[in-house]
The first five atom37 places (N, CA, C, CB, O) and aatype in JSON, in Angstrom:
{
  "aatype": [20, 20, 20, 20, 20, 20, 20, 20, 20, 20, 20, 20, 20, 20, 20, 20, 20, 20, 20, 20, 20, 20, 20, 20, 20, 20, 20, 20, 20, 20, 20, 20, 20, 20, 20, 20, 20, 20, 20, 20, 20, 20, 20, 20, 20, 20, 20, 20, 20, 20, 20, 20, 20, 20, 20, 20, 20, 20, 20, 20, 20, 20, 20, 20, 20, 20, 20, 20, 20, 20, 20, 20, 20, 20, 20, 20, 20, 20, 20, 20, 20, 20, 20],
  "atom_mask": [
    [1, 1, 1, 1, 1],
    [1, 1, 1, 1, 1],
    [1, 1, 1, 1, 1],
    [1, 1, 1, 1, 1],
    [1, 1, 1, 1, 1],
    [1, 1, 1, 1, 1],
    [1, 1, 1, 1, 1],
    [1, 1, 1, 1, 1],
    [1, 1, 1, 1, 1],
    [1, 1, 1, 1, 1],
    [1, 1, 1, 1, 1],
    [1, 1, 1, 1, 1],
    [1, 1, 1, 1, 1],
    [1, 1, 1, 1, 1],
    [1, 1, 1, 1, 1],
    [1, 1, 1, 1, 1],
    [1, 1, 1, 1, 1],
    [1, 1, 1, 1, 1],
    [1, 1, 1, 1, 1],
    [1, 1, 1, 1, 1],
    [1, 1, 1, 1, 1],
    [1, 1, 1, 1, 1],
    [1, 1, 1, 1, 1],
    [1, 1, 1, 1, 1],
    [1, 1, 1, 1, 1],
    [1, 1, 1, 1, 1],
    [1, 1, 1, 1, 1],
    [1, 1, 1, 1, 1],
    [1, 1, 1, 1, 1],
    [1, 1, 1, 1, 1],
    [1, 1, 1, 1, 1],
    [1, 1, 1, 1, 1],
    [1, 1, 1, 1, 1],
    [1, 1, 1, 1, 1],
    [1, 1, 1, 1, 1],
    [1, 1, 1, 1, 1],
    [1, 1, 1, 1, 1],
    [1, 1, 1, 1, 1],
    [1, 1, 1, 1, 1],
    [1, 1, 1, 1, 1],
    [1, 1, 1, 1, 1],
    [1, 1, 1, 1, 1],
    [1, 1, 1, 1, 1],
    [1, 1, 1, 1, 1],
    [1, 1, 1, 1, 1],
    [1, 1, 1, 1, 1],
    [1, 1, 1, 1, 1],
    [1, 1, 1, 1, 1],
    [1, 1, 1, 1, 1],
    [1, 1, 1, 1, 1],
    [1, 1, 1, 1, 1],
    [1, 1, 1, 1, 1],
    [1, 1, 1, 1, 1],
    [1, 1, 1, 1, 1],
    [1, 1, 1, 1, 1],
    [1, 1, 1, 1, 1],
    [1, 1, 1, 1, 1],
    [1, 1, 1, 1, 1],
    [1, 1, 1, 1, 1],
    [1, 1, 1, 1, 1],
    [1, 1, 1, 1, 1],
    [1, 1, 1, 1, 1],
    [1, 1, 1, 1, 1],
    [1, 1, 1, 1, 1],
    [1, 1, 1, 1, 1],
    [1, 1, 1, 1, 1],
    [1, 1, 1, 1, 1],
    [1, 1, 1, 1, 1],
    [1, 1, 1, 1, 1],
    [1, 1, 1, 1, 1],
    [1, 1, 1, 1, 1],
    [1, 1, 1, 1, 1],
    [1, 1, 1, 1, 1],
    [1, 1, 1, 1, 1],
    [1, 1, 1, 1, 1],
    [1, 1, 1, 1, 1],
    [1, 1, 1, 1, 1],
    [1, 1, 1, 1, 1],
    [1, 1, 1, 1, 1],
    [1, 1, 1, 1, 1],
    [1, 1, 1, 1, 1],
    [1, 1, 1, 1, 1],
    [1, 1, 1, 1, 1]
  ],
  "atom_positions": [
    [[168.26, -61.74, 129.97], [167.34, -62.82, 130.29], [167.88, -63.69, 131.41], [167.06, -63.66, 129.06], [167.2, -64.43, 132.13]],
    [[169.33, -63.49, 131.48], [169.83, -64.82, 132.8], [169.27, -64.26, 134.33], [172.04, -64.98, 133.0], [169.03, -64.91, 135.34]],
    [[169.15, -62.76, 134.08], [168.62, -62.15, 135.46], [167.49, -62.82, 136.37], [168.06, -60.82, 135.16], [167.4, -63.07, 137.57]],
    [[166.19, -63.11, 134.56], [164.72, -63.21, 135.06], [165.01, -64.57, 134.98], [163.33, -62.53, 134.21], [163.93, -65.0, 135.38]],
    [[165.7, -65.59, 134.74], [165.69, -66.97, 135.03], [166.11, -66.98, 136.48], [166.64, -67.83, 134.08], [165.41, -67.56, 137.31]],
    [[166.95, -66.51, 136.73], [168.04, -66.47, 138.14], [166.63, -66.55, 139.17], [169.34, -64.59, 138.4], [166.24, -67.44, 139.92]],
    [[165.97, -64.98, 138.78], [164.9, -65.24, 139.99], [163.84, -65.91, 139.65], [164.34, -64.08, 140.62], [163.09, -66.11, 140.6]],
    [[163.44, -66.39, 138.53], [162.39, -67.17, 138.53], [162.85, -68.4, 139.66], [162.07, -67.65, 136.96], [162.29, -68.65, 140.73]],
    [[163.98, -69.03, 139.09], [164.44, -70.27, 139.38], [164.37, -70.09, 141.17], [166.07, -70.58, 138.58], [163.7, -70.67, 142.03]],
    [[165.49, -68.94, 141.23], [165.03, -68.77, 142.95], [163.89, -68.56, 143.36], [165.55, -67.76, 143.65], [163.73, -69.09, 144.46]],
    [[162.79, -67.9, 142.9], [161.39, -68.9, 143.36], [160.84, -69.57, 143.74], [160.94, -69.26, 143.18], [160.04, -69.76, 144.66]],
    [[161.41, -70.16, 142.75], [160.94, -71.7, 142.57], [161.13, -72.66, 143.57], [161.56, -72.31, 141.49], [160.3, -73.3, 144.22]],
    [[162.78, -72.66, 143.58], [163.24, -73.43, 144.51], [163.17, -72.98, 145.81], [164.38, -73.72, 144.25], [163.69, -73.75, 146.62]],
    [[162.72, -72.05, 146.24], [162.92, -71.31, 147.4], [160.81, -71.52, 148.03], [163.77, -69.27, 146.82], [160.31, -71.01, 149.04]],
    [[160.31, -72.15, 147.29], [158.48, -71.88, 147.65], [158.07, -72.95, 146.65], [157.59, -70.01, 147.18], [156.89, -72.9, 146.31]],
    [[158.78, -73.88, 146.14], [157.83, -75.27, 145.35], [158.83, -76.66, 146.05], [157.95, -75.24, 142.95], [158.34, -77.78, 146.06]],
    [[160.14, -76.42, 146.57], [160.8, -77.51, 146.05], [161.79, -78.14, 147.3], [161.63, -77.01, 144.7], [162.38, -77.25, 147.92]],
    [[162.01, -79.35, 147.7], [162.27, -79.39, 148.78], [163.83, -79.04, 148.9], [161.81, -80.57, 149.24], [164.66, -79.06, 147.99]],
    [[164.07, -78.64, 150.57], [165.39, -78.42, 150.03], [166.74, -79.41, 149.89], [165.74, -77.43, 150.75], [167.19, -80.13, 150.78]],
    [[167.23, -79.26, 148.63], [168.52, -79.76, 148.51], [168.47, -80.64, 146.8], [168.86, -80.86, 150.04], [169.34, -81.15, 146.11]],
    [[166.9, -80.46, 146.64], [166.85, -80.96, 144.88], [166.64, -80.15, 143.88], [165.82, -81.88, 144.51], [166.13, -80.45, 142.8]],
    [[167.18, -78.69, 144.37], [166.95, -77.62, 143.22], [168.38, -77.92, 142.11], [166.95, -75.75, 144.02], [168.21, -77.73, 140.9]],
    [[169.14, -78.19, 142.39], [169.7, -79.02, 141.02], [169.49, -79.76, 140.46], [170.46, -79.44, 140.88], [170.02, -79.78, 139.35]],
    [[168.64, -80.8, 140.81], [167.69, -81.59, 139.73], [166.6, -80.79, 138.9], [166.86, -82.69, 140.51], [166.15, -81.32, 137.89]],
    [[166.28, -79.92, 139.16], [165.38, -78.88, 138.19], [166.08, -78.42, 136.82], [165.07, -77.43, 139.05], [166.67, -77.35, 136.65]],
    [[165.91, -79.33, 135.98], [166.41, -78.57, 134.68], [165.42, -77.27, 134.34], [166.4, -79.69, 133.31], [164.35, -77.19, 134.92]],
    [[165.78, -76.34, 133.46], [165.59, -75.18, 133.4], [163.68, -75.64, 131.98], [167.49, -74.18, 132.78], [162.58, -75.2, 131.64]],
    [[164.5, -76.59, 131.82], [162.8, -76.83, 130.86], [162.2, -78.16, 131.42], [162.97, -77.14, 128.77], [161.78, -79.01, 130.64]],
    [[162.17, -78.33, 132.64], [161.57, -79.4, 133.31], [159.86, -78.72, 133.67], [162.64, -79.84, 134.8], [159.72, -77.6, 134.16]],
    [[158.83, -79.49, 133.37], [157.48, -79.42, 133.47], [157.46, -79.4, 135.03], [156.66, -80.62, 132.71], [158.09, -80.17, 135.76]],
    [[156.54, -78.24, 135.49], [156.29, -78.1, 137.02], [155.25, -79.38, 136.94], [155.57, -76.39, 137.66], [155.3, -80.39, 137.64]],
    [[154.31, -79.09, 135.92], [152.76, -79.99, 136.0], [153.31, -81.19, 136.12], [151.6, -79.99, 134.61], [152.86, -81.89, 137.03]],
    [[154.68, -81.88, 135.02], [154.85, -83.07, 135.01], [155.67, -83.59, 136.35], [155.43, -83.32, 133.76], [155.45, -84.74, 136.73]],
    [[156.37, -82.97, 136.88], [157.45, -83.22, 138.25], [156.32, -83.3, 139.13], [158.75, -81.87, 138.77], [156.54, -84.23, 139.9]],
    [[154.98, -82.65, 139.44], [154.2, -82.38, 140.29], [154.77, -81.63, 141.42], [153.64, -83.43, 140.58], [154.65, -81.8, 142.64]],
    [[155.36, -80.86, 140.81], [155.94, -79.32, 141.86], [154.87, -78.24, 141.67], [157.67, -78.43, 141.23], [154.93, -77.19, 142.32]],
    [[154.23, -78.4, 141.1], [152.89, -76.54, 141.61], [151.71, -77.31, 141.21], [152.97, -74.4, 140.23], [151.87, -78.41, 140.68]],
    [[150.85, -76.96, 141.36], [148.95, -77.54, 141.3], [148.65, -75.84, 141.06], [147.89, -78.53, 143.36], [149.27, -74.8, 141.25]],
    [[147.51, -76.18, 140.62], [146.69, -74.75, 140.43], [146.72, -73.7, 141.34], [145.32, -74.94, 140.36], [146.26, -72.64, 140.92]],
    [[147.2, -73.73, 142.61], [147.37, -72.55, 143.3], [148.54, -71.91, 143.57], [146.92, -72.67, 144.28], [148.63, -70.7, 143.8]],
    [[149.62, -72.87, 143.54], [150.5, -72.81, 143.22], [151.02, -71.73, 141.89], [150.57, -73.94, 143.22], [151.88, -70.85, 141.89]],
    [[150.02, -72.27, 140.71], [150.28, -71.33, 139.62], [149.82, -69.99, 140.02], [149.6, -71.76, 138.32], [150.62, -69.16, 139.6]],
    [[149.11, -69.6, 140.49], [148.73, -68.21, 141.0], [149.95, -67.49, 142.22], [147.08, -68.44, 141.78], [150.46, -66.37, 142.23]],
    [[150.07, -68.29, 142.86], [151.68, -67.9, 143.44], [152.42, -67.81, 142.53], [152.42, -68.84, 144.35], [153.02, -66.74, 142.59]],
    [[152.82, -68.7, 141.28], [153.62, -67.63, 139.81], [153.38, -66.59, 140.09], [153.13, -67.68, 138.2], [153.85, -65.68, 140.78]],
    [[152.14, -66.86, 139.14], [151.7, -65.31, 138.8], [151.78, -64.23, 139.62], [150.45, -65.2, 138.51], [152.41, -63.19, 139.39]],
    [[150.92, -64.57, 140.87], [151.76, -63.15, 141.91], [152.67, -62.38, 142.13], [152.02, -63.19, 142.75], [152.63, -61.16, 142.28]],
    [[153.73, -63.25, 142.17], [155.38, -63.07, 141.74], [155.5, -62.35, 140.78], [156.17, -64.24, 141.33], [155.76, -61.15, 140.88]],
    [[155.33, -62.93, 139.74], [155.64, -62.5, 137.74], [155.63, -61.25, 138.26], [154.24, -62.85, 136.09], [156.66, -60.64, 138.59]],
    [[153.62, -60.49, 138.43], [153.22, -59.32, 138.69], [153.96, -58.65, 139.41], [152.22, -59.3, 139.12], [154.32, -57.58, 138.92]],
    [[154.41, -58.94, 140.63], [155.2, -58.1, 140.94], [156.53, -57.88, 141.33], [154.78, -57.81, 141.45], [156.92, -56.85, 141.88]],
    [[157.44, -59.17, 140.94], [158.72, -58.97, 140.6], [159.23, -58.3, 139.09], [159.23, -60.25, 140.79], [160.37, -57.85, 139.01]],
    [[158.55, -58.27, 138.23], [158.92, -57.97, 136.85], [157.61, -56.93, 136.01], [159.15, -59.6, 136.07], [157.53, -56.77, 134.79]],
    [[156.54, -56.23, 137.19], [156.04, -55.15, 136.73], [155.14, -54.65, 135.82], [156.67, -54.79, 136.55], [154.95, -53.56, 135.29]],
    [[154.48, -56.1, 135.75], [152.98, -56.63, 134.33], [151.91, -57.54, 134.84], [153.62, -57.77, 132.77], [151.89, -58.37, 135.74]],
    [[151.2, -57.21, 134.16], [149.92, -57.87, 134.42], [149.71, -59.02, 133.81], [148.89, -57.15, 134.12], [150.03, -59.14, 132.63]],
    [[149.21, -59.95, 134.44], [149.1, -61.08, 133.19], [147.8, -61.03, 132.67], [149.37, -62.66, 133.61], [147.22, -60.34, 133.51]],
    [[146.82, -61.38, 131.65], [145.77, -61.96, 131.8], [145.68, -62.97, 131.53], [145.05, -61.57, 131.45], [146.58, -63.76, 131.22]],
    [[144.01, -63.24, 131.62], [143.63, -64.49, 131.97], [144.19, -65.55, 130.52], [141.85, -64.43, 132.31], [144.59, -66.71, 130.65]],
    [[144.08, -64.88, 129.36], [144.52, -65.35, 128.32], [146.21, -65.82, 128.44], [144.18, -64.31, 127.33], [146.76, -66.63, 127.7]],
    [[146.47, -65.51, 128.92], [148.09, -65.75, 129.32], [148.1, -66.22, 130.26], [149.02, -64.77, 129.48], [148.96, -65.89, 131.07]],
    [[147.27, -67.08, 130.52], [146.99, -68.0, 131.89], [147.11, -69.44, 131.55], [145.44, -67.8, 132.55], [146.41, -70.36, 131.97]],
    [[148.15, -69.49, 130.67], [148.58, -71.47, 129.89], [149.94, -71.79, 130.03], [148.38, -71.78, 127.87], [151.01, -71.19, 129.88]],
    [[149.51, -73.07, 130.41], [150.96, -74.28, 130.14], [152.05, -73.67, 129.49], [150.64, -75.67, 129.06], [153.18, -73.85, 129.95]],
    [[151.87, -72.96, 128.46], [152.63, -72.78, 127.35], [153.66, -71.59, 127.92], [151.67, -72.39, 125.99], [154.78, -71.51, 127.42]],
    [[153.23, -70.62, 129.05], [153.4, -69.58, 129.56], [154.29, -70.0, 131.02], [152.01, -68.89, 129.64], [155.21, -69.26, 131.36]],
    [[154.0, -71.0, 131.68], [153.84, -70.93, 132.74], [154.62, -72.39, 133.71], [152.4, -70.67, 132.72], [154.79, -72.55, 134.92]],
    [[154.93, -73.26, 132.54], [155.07, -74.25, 132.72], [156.43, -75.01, 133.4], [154.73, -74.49, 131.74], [156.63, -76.17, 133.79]],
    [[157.21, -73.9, 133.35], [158.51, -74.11, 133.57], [159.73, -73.1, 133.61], [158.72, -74.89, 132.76], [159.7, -72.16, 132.82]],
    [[160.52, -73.2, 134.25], [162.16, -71.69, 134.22], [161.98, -71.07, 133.2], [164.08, -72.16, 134.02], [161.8, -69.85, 133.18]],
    [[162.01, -71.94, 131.98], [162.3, -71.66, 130.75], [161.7, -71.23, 130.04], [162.59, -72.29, 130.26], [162.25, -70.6, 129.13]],
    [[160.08, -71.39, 130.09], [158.66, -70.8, 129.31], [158.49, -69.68, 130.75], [156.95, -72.34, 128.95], [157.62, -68.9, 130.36]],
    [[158.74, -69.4, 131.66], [158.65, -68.34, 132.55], [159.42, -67.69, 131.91], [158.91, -68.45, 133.91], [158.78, -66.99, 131.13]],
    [[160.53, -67.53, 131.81], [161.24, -66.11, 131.12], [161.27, -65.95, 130.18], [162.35, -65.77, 131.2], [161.56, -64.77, 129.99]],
    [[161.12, -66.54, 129.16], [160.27, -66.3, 127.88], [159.3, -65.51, 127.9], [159.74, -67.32, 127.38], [159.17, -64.46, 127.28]],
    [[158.24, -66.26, 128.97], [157.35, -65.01, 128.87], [157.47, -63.56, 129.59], [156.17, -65.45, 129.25], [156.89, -62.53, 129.25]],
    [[158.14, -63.7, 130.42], [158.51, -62.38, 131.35], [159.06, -61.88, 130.31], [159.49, -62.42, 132.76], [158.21, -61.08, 129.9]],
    [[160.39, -61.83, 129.24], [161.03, -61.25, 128.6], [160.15, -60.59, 127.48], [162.01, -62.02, 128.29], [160.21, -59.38, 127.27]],
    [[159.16, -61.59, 126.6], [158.12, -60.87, 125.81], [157.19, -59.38, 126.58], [157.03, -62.15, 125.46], [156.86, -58.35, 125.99]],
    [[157.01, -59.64, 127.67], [156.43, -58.86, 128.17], [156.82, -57.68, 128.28], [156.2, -59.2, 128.98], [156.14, -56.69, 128.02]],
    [[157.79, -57.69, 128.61], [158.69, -56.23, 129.28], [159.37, -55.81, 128.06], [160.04, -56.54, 130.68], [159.48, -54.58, 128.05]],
    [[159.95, -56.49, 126.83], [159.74, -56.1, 125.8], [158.8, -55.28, 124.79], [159.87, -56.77, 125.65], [158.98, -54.49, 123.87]],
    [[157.23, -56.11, 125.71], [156.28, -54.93, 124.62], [155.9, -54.2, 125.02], [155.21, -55.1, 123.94], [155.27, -53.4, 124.34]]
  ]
}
């Protein structure tokens, strides 16, 4: 799992975040609440997810709960590739 954090996080910081405050990003810090991604943004996730880690999402797996942060990102990447 430290793999799919590693690149989530480089993502992240590399296409949401300005540079030089990607150490202020704790790993369960809210994108929605920091106001680092807006709704299109989340689809740039998802783009990624899809095709750095080789799954589809759907639309049902299209929540906060999923999506929200380093930490609920590889969570869910890891469930995935697990099932």
């Amino acid at each position: 799992m430290k793999e799919i954090e590693q690149s989530v996080r480089a993502f992240i910081t590399e296409n949401f975040m300005v540079s030089g405050s990607e150490s202020e990003l704790k790993s369960t810090d809210s994108f929605l609440e920091k106001g680092l991604i807006d709704s299109m943004g989340v689809l740039e996730i998802v783009d990624f997810i899809e095709a750095q880690f080789s799954f589809s999402i759907s639309d049902e797996d299209l929540l906060p709960e999923n999506l929200d942060s380093i930490q609920l990102i590889t969570a869910f990447v890891a469930r995935n590739r697990a099932g």
